[in-house]
C-alpha positions as CSV (number, residue, x, y, z in Angstrom):
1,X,1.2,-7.2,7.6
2,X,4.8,-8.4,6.4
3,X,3.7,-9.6,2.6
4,X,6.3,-11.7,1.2
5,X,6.6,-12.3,-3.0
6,X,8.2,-15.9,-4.3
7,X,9.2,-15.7,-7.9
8,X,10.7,-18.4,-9.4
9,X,11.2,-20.2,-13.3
10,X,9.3,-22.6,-14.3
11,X,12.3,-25.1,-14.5
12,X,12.5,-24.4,-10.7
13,X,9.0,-25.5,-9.9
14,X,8.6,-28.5,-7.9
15,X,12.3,-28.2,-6.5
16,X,10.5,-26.4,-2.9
17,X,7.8,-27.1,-0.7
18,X,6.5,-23.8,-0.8
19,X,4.6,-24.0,2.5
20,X,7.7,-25.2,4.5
21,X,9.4,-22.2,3.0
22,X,6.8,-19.7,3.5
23,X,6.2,-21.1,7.2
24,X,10.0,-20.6,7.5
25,X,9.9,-17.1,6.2
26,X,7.4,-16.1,8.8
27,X,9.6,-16.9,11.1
28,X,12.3,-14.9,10.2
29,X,10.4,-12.2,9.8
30,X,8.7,-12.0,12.8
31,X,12.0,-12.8,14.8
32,X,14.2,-10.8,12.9
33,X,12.0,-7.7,12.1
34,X,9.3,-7.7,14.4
35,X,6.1,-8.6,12.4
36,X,3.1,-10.4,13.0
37,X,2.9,-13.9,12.2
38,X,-0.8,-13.5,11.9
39,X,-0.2,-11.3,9.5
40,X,2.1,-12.3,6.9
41,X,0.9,-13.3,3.4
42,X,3.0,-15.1,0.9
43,X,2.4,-15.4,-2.8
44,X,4.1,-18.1,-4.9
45,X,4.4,-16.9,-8.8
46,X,5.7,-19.0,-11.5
47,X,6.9,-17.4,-14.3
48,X,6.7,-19.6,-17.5
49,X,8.7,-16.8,-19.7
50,X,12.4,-15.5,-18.1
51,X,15.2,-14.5,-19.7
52,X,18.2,-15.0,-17.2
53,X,22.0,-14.1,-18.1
54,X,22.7,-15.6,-21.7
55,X,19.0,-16.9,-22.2
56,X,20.5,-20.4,-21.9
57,X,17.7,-22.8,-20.6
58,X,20.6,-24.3,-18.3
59,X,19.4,-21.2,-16.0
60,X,16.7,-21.0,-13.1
61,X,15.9,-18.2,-10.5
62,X,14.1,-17.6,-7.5
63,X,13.5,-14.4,-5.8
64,X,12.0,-13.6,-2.8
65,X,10.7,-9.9,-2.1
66,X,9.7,-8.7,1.6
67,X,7.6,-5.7,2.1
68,X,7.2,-4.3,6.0
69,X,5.7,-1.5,7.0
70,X,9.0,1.6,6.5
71,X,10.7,2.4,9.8
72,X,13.6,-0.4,10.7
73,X,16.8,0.1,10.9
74,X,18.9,-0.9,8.1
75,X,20.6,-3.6,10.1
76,X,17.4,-5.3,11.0
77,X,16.4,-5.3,6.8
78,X,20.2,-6.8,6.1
79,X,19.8,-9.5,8.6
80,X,16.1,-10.4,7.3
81,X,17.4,-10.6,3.7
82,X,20.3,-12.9,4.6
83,X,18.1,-15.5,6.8
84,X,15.6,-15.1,3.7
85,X,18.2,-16.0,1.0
86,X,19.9,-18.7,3.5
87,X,15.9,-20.6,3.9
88,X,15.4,-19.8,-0.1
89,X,18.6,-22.1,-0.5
90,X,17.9,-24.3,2.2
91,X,14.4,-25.2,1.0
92,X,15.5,-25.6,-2.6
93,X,16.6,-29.2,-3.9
94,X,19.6,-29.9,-5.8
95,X,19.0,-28.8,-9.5
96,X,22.6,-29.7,-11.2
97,X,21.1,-29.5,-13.9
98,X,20.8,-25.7,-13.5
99,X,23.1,-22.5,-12.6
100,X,20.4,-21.2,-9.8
101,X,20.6,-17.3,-9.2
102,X,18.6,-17.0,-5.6
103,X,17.6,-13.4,-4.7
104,X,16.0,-11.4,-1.7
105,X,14.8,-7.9,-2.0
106,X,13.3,-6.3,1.3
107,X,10.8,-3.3,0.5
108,X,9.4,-0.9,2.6
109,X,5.7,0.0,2.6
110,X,4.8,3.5,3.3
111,X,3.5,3.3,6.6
112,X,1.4,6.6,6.1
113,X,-0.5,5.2,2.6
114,X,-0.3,1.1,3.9
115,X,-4.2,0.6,5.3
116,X,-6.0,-3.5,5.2
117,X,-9.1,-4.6,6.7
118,X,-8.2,-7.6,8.4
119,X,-11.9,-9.1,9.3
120,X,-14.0,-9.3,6.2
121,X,-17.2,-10.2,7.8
122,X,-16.4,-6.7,9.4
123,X,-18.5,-4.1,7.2
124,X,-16.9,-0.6,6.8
């Protein structure tokens, strides 16, 4: 269920493996917050147009977002973003060439509106 977002620049592409880092993110989640390793999704998006700080081109972000089902404690959702931002860094090469801003946002999902279909040879 956990769906995790990866954003990053343009000039960050190529600088992660993004399924090392998503591999490592399931991980984390499902030790740290209890999720599903079958069920996590992650989507890598490139955006080609960012502004960041000053508009300088000497800038380059990445951002992770987390979405679990609402109902952990705050601790748990604090610990989650921290090992998140800790792999986003971890799995990122060295860009000198850029002042990096990494991010991690962790979402809830309304657990009483969240529904999926997990099977979808499965008809309704």
């Amino acid at each position: 269920m956990p769906h995790i977002s990866v954003e990053y620049s343009a000039n960050a592409a190529g600088s992660f493996d993004p399924a090392s880092l998503a591999k490592d993110l399931h991980e984390a989640v499902v030790s740290l917050a209890g999720g599903r390793a079958g069920g996590c999704k992650t989507r890598f998006v490139r955006h080609d147009e960012v502004y960041i700080a000053d508009g300088s081109p000497d800038h380059a972000m990445i951002h992770a977002e987390i979405a679990l089902l609402s109902g952990r404690p705050a601790e748990t959702k604090r610990a989650l973003s921290e090992a998140a931002l800790e792999l986003l860094r971890r799995h990122t090469a060295p860009m000198p060439q850029f002042e990096v801003q990494f991010s991690v946002d962790i979402r809830d999902l309304d657990r009483d509106a969240y529904t999926r279909h997990e099977d979808p040879r499965t008809q309704p």
